[in-house]
C-alpha positions as a Markdown table, in Angstrom:
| # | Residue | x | y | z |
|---|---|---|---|---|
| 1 | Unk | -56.0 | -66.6 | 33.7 |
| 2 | Unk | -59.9 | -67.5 | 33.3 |
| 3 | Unk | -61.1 | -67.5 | 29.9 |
| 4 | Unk | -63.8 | -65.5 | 30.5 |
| 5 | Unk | -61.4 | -62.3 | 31.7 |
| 6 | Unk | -59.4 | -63.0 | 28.6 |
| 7 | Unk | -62.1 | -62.6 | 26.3 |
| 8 | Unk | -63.0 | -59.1 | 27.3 |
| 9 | Unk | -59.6 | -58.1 | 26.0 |
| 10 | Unk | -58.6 | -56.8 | 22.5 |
| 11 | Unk | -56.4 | -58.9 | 20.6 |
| 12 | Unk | -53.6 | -56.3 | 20.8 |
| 13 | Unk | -53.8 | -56.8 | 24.7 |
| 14 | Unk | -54.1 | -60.5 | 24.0 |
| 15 | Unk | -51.1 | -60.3 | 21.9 |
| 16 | Unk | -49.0 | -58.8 | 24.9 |
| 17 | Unk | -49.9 | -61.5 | 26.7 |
| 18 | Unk | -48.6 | -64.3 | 24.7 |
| 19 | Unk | -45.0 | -62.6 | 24.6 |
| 20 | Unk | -45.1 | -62.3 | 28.6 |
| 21 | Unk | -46.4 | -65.8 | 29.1 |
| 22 | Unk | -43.8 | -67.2 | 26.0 |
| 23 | Unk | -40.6 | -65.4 | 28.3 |
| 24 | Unk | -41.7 | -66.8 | 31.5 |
| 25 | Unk | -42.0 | -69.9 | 30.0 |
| 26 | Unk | -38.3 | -69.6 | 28.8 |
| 27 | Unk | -37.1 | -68.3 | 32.4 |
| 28 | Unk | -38.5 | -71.0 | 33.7 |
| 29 | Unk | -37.6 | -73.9 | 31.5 |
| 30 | Unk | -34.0 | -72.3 | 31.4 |
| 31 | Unk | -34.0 | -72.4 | 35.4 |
| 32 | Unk | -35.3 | -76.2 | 34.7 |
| 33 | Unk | -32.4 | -77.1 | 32.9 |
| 34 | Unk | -29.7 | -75.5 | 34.4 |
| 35 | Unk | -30.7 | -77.0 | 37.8 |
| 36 | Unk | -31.2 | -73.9 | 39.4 |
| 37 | Unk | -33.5 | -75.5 | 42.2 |
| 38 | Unk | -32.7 | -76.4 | 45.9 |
| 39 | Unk | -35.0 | -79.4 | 46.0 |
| 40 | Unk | -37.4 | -81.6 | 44.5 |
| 41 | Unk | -40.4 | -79.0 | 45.5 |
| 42 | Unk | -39.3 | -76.4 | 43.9 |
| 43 | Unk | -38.9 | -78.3 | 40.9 |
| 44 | Unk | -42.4 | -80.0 | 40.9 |
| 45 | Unk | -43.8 | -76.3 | 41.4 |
| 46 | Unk | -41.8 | -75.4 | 38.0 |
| 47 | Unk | -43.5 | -78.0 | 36.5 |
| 48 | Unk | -47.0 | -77.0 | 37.0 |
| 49 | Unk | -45.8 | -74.0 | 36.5 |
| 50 | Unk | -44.7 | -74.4 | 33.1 |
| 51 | Unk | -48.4 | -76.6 | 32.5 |
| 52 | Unk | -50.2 | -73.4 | 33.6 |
| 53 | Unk | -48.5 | -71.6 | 31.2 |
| 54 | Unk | -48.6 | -73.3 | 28.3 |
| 55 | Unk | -53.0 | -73.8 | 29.1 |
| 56 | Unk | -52.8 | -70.3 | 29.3 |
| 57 | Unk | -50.6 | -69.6 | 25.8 |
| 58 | Unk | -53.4 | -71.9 | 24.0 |
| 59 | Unk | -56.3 | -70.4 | 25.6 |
| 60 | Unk | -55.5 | -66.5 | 24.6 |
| 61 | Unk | -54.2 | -68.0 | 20.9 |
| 62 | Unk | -57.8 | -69.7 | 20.8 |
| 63 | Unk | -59.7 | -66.2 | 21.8 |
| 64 | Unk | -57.3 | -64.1 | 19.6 |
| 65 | Unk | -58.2 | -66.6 | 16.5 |
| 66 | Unk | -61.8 | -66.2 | 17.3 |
| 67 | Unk | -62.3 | -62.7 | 17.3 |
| 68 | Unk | -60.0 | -62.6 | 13.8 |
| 69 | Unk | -62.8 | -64.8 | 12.3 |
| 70 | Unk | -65.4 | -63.2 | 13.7 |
């Protein structure tokens, strides 16, 4: 998600977006872990997976504590 589109929400939308991003970064860490993955591919995609994530987590945390100080 670009930071630009995730500044023209509210923080209430914001919010909703941390709790989806936190759960599929728990589905897919859980699939991690429990080997769930055919082959070293789809592993590798998990991982940047997970990375993208986790940018995206910090990036709508950033925005939402902005607009709170503003």
């Amino acid at each position: 998600m670009k930071l630009e589109e995730i500044r023209e929400k509210s923080i209430k939308e914001l919010n909703e977006i941390v709790v989806d991003c936190k759960k599929q970064l728990f589905d897919l860490r859980f699939k991690k872990y429990t080997n769930k993955y055919e082959n070293a591919t789809d592993l590798g995609k998990a991982n940047s997976q997970i990375k993208e994530i986790r940018k995206t987590i910090a990036r709508v945390k950033t925005v939402i504590k902005q607009k709170e100080l503003a």
